[in-house]
Backbone as JSON Lines, residues from 0, in Angstrom:
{"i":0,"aa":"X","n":[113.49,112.22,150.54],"ca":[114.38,111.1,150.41],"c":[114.03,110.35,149.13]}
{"i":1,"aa":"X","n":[115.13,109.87,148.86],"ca":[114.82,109.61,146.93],"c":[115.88,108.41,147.37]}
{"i":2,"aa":"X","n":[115.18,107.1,146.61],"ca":[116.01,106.07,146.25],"c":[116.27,105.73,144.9]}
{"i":3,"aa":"X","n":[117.32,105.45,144.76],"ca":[117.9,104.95,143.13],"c":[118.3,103.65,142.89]}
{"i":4,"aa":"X","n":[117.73,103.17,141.65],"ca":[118.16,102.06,141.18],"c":[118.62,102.07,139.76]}
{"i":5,"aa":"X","n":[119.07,100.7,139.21],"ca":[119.95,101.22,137.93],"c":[118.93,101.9,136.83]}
{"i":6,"aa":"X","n":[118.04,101.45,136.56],"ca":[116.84,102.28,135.95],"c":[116.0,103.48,136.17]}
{"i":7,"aa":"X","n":[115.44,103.45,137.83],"ca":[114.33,104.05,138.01],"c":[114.95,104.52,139.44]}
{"i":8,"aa":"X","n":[114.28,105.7,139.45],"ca":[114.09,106.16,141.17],"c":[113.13,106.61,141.93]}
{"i":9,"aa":"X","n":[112.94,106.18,143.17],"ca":[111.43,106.07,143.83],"c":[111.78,107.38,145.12]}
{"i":10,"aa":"X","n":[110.76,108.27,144.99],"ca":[110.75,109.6,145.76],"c":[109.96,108.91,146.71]}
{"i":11,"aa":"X","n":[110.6,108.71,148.41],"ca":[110.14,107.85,149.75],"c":[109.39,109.17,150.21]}
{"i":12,"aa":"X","n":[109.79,109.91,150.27],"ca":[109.53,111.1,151.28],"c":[109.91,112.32,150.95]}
{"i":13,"aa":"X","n":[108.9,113.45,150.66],"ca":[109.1,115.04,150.48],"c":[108.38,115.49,151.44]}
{"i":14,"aa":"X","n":[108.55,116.44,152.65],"ca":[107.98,116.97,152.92],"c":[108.38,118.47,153.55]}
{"i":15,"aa":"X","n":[107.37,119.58,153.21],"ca":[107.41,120.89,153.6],"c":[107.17,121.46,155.3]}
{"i":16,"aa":"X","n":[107.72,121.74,156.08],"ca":[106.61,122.47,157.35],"c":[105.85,123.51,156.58]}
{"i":17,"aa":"X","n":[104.49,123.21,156.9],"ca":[103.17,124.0,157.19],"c":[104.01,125.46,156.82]}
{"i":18,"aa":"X","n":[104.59,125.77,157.59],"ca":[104.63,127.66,157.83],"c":[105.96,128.0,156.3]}
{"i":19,"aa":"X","n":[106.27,126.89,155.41],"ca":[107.28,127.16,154.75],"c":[106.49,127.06,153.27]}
{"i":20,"aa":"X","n":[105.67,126.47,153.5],"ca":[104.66,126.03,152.49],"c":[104.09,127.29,151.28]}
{"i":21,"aa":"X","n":[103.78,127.12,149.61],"ca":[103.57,127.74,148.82],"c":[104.54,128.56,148.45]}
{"i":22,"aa":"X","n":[105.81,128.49,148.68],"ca":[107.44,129.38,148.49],"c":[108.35,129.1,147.9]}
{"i":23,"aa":"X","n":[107.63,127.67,147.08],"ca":[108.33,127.16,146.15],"c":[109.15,126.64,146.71]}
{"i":24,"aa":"X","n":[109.63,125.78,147.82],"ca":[110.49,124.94,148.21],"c":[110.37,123.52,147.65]}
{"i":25,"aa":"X","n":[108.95,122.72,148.08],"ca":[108.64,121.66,147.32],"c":[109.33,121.63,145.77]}
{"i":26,"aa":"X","n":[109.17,122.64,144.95],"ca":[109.08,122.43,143.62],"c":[111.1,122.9,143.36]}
{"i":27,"aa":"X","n":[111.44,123.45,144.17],"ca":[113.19,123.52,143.89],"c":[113.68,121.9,144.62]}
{"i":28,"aa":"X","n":[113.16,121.53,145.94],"ca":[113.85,119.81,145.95],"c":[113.59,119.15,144.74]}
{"i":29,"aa":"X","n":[112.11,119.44,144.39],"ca":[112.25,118.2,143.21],"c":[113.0,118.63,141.91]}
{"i":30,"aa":"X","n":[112.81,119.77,141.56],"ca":[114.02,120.23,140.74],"c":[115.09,119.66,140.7]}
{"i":31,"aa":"X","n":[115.5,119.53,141.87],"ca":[117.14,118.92,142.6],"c":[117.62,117.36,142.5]}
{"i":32,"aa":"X","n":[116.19,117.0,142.72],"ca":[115.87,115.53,142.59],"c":[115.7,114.94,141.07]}
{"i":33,"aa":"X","n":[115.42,115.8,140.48],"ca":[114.9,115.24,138.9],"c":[116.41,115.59,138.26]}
{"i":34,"aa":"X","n":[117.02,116.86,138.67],"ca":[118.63,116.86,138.05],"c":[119.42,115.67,138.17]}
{"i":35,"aa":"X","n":[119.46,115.77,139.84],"ca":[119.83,114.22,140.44],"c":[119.98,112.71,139.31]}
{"i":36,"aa":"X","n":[118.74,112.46,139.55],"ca":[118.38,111.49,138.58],"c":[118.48,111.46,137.35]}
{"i":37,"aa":"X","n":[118.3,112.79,136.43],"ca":[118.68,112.63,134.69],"c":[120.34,112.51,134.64]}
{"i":38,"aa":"X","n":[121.17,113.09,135.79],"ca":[122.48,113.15,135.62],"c":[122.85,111.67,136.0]}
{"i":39,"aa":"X","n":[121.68,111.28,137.14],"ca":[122.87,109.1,137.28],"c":[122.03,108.76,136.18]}
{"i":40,"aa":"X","n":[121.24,108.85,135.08],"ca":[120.72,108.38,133.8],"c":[119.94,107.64,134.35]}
{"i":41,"aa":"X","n":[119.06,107.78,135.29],"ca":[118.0,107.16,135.73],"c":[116.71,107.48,134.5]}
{"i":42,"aa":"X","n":[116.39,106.1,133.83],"ca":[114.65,106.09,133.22],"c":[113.46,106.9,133.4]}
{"i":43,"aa":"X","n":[113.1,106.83,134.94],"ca":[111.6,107.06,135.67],"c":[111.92,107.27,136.82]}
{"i":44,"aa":"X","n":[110.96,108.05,137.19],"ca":[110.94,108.3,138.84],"c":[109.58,108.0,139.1]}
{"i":45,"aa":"X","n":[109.52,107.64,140.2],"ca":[107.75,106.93,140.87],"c":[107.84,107.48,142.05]}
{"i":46,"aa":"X","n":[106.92,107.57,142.21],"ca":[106.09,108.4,143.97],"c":[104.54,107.72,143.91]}
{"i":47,"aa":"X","n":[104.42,107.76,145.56],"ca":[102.99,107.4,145.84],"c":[102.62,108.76,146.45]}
{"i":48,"aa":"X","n":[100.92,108.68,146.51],"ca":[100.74,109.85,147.53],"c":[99.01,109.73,147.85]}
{"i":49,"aa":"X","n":[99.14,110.29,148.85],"ca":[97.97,109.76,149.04],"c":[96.39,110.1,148.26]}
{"i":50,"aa":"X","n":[95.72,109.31,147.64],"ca":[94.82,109.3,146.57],"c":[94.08,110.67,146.7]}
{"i":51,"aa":"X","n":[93.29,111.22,148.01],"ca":[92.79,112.35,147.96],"c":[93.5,113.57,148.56]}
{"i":52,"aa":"X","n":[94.77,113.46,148.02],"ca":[95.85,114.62,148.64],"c":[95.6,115.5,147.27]}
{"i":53,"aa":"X","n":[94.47,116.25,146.86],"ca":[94.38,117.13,145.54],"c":[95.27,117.96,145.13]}
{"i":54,"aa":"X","n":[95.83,118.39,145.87],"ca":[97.15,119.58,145.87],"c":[98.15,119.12,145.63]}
{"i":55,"aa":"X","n":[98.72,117.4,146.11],"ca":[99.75,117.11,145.68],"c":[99.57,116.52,144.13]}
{"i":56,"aa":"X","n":[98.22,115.97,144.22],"ca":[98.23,115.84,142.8],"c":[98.61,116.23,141.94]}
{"i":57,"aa":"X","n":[97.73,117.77,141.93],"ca":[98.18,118.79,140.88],"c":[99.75,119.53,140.42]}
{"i":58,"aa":"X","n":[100.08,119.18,141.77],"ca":[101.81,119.91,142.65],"c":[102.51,118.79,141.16]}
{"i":59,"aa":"X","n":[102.13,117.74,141.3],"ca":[103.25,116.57,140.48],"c":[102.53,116.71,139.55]}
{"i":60,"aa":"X","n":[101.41,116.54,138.59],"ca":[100.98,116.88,137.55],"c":[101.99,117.94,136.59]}
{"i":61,"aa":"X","n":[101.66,119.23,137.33],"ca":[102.11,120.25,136.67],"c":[103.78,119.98,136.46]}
{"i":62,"aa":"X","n":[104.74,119.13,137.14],"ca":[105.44,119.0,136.96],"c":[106.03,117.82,135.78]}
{"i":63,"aa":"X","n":[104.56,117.41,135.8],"ca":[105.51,116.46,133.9],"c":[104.56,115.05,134.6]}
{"i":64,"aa":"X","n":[104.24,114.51,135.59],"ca":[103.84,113.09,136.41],"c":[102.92,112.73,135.87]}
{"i":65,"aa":"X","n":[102.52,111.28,135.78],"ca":[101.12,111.28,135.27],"c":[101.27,110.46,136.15]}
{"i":66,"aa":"X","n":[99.27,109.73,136.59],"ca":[98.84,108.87,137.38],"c":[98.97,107.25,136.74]}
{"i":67,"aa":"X","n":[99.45,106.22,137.23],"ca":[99.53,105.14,136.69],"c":[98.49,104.35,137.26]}
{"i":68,"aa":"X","n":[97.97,103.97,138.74],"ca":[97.57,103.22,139.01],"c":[97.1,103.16,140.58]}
{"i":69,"aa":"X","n":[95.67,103.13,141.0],"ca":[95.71,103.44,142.38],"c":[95.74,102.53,143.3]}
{"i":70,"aa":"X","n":[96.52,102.44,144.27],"ca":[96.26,101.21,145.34],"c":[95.75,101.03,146.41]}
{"i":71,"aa":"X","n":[94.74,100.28,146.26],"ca":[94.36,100.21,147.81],"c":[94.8,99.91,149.28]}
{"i":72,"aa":"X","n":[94.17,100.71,150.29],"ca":[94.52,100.36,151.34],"c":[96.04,100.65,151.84]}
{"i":73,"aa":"X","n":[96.73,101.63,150.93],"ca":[98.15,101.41,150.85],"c":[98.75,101.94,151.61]}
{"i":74,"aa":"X","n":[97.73,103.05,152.76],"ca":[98.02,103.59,153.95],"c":[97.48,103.06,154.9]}
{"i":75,"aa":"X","n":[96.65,101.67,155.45],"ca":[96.11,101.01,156.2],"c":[95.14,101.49,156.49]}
{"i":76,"aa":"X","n":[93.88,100.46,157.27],"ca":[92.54,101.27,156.4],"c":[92.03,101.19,155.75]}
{"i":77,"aa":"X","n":[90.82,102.59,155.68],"ca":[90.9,102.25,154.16],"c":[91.46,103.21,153.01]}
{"i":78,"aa":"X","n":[92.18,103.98,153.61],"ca":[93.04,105.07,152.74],"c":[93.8,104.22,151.76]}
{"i":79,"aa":"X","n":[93.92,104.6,150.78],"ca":[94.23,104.63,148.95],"c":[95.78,105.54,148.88]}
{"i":80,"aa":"X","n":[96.68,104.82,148.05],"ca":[97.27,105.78,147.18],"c":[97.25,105.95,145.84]}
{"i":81,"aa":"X","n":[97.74,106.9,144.86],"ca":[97.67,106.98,143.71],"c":[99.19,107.13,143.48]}
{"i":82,"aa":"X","n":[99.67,105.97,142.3],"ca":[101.25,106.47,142.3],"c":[101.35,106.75,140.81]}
{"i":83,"aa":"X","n":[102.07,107.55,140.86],"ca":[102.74,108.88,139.86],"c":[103.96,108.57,139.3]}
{"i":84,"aa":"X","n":[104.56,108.62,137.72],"ca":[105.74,108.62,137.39],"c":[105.77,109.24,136.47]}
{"i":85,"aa":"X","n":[106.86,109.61,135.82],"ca":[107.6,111.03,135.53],"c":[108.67,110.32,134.43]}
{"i":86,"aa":"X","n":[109.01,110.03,133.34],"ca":[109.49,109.66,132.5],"c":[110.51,110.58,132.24]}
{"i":87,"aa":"X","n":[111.98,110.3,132.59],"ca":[112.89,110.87,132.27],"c":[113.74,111.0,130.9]}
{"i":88,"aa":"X","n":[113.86,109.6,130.52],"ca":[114.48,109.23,129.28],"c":[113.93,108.04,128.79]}
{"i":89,"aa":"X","n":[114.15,107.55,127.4],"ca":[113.24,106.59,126.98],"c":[113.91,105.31,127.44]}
{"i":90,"aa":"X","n":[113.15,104.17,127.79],"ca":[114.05,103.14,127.63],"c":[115.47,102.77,126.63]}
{"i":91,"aa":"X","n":[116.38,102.09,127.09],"ca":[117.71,101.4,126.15],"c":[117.09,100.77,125.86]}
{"i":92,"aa":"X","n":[117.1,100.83,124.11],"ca":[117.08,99.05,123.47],"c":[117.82,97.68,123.99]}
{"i":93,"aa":"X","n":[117.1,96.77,124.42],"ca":[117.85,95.51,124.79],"c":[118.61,95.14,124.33]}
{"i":94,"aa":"X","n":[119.03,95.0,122.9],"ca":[119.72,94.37,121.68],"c":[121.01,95.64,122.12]}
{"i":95,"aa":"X","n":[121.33,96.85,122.64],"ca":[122.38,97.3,123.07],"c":[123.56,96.87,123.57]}
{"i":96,"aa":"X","n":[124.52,96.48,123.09],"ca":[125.64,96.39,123.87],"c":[127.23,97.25,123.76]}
{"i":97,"aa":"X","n":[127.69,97.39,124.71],"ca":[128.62,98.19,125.13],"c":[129.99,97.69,124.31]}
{"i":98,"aa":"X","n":[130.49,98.66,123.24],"ca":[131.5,98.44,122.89],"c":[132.62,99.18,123.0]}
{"i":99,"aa":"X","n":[134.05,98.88,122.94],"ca":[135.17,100.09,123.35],"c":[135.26,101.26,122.14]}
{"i":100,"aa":"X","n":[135.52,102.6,122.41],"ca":[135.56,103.34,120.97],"c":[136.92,102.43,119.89]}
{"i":101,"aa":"X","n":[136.06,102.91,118.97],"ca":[137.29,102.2,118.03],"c":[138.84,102.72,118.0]}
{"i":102,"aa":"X","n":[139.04,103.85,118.52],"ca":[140.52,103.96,118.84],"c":[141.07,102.72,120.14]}
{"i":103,"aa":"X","n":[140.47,102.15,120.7],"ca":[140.84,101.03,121.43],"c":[140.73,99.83,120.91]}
{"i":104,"aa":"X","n":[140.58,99.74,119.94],"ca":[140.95,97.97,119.27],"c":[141.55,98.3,118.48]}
């Protein structure tokens, strides 16, 4: 489950069953998900996961993610997450604004 906002989109929830696992399913949703998002011109995508999940680490690594920042306690407890984002396109300049093509004025 993937939420979108006008900038950025936050990946809530991926998950594989156990017996479907290493078949490359994980890595075609997010495929699906990252099309998703470069096509609504979404910025960034962010995910949390849990800090000593090593496999997912590497799983989003290899896919372009880097680690931003870890949080504590963020699974209650004392479990940690580490959240991950994925840079789609560069920021718009602020000073941008939207004009009609010049065949319309």
């Amino acid at each position: 489950m993937m939420e979108f906002g006008d900038e950025r989109a936050h990946l809530v929830l991926m998950a594989v069953r156990p017996a479907h696992r290493r078949r490359g399913v994980a890595r075609r949703l997010l495929d699906w998900l990252l099309e998703s998002a470069t096509t609504a011109g979404i910025e960034s995508l962010h995910l949390e996961l849990r800090a000593g999940n090593q496999a997912a680490r590497r799983f989003y690594r290899a896919l372009g993610f880097g680690e931003t920042i870890l949080v504590p306690r963020y699974y209650g407890g004392t479990e940690s997450a580490l959240r991950m984002v994925r840079v789609l396109r560069p920021p718009l300049p602020a000073d941008v604004h939207w004009q009609p093509p010049a065949h319309w004025r």
